[in-house]
N, C-alpha and C positions, 0 to 999 in steps of 0.2 A: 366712903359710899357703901351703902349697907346695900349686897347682893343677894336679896332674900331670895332667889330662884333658881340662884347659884350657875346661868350661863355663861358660859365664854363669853368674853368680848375678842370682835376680831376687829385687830389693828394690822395699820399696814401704811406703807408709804407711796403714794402714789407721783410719779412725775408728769403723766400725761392721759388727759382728759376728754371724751368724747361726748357732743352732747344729742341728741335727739328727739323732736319736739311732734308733737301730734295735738288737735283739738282737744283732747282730754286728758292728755300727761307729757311729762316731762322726764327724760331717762337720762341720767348719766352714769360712763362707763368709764373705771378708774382705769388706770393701765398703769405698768413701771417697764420702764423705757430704758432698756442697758447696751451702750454703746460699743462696749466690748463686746458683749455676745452679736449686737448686729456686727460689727466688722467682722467675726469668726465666721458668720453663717456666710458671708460677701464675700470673705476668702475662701471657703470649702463650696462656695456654689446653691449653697443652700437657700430653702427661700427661710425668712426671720417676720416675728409677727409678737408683737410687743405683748407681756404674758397679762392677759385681764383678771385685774384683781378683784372687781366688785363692779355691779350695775345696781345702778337704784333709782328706781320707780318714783313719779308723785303726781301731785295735782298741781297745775298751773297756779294756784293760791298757795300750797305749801311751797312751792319753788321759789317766789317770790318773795314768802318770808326769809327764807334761807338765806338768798339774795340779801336782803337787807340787813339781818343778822351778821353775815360775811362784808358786807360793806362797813360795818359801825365796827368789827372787828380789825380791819385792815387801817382805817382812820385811825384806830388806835394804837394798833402797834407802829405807824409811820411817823406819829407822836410822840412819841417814845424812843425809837432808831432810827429816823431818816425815811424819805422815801425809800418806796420798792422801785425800783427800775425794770421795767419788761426786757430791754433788751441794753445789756451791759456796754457802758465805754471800750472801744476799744482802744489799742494805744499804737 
């Protein structure tokens, strides 16, 4: 990929997702959600608040493509390795 304007890209992993919706956009807020630091802050009494990685803005039309982009991508890769399971077997 040719970077002709030479900005960062930010990358980041997100595990938990916030979404919120109004008449005219669409926002989701990425979060990563660490189980350890919440048990630390439950043990030292503290309050804990999952660190926000990214919000991003749209319009009800680009959400929806996105949507459908992420749909045709999920199809594919469960075609490829199995379904995704929302909530895992337990045993």
């Amino acid at each position: 990929m040719n970077n002709e304007n030479k900005e960062e890209k930010i990358r980041f992993y997100s595990n938990s997702a916030k979404l919120a919706s109004s008449v005219f956009d669409i926002q989701i807020s990425f979060y990563q959600k660490s189980h350890s630091d919440e048990q630390i802050a439950k043990n030292n009494k503290e309050e804990y608040h999952d660190k926000l990685l990214a919000e991003v803005t749209m319009s009800p039309s680009h959400a929806k493509a996105v949507s459908e982009i992420l749909q045709g991508a999920i199809e594919e890769y469960e075609k490829n390795f199995g379904e995704i399971k929302l909530k895992p077997d337990k045993k």
